[in-house]
C-alpha positions as CSV (number, residue, x, y, z in Angstrom):
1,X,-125.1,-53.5,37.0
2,X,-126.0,-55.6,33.9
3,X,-124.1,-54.7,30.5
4,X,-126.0,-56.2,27.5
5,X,-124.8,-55.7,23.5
6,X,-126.7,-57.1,20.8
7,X,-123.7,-57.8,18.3
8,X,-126.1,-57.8,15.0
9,X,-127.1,-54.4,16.2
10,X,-126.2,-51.8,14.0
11,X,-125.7,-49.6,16.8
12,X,-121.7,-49.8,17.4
13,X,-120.6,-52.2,20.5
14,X,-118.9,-49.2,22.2
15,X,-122.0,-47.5,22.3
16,X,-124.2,-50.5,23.6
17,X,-121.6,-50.8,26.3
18,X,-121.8,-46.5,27.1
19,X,-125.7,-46.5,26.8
20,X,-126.1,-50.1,29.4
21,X,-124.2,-47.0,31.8
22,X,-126.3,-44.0,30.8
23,X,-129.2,-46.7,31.5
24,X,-128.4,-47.6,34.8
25,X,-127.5,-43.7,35.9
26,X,-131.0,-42.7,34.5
27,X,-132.6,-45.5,36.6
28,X,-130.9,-44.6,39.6
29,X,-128.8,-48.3,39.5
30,X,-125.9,-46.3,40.0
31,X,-125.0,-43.2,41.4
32,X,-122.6,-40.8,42.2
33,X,-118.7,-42.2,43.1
34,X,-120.5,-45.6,42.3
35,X,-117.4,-48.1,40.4
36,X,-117.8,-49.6,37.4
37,X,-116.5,-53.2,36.4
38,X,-112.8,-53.1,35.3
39,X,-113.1,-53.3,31.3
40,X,-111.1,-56.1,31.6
41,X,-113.9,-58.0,33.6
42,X,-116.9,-56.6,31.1
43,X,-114.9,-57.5,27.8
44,X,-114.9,-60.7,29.2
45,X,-118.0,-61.4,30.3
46,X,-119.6,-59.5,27.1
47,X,-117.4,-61.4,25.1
48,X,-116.3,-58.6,23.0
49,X,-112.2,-56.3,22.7
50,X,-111.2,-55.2,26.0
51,X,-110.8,-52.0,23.4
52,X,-114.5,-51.8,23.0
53,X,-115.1,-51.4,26.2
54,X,-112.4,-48.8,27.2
55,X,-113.9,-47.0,24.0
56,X,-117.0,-46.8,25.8
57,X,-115.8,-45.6,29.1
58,X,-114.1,-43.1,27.4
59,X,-117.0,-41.7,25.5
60,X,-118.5,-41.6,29.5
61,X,-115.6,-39.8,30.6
62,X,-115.8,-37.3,27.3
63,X,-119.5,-36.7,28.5
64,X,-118.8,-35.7,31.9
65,X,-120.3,-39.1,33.7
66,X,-117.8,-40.6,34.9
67,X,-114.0,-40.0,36.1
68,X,-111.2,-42.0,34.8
69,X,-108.2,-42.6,36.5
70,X,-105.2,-45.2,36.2
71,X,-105.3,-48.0,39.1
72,X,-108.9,-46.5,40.7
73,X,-110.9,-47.5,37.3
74,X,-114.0,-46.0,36.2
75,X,-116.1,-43.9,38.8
76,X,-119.5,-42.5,38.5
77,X,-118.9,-38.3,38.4
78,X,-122.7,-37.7,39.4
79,X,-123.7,-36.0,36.4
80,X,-127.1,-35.6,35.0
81,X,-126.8,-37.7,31.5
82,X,-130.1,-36.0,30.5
83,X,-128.4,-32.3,31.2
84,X,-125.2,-33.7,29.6
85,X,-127.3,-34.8,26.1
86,X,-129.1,-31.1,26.1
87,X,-125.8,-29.6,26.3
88,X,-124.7,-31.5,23.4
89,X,-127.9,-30.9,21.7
90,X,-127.2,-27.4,21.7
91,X,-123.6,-27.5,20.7
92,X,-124.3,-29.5,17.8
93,X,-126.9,-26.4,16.8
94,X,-124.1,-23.8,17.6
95,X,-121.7,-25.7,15.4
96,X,-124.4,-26.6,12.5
97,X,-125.3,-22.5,12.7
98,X,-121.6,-21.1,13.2
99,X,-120.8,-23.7,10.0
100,X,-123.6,-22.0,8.2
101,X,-122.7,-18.4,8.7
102,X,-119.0,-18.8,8.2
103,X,-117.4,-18.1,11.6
104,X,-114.2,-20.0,12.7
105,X,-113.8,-22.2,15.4
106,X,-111.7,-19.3,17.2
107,X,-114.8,-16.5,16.9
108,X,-117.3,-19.6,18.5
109,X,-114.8,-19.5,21.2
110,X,-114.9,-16.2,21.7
111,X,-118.9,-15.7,21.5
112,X,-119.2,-18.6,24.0
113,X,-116.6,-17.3,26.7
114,X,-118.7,-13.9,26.2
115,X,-121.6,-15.5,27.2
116,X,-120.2,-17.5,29.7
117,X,-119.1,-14.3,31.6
């Protein structure tokens, strides 16, 4: 797998280093219970904070792609990223029209485990 960054990018580092991932699952260059390169290994070879990177596979782990664990690295969950973005599409539209009518973070809660069940 090929991590690139393009440091006079506006685009944060952490997020170049994520979206090389998301690439490569979209692609079908890795898949599910694939490993990915210690951070260590990719802040060295990107040149960049091992922090940057670990920032980045945390934002994978936040969206579901991939599992993090202490001494077994970063492994690839199987998610859709795709499914994963629309999901987070439509949270941001719940939050932005929960915002707008005045509801509490509790009462979105509550109106999502309803229509969970």
């Amino acid at each position: 797998m090929l991590f690139r960054v393009d440091p006079t990018s506006a685009q944060p580092l952490f997020e170049q280093v994520a979206g090389s991932v998301r690439r490569a699952l979209h692609e079908g260059e890795l898949g599910a219970g694939d490993r990915l390169p210690p951070a260590r290994e990719v802040a060295g070879s990107l040149q960049v904070n091992l922090h940057t990177v670990l920032r980045a596979y945390q934002q994978l782990r936040d969206e579901g792609l991939v599992d993090l664990r202490r001494g077994r690295g970063a492994v690839v969950t199987g998610a859709d990223p795709a499914a994963h973005a629309a999901v987070r599409r439509a949270a941001r539209t719940l939050v932005e029209a929960a915002r707008t009518a005045g509801l509490q973070v509790d009462e979105v809660h509550h109106i999502v485990s309803q229509e969970w069940s």
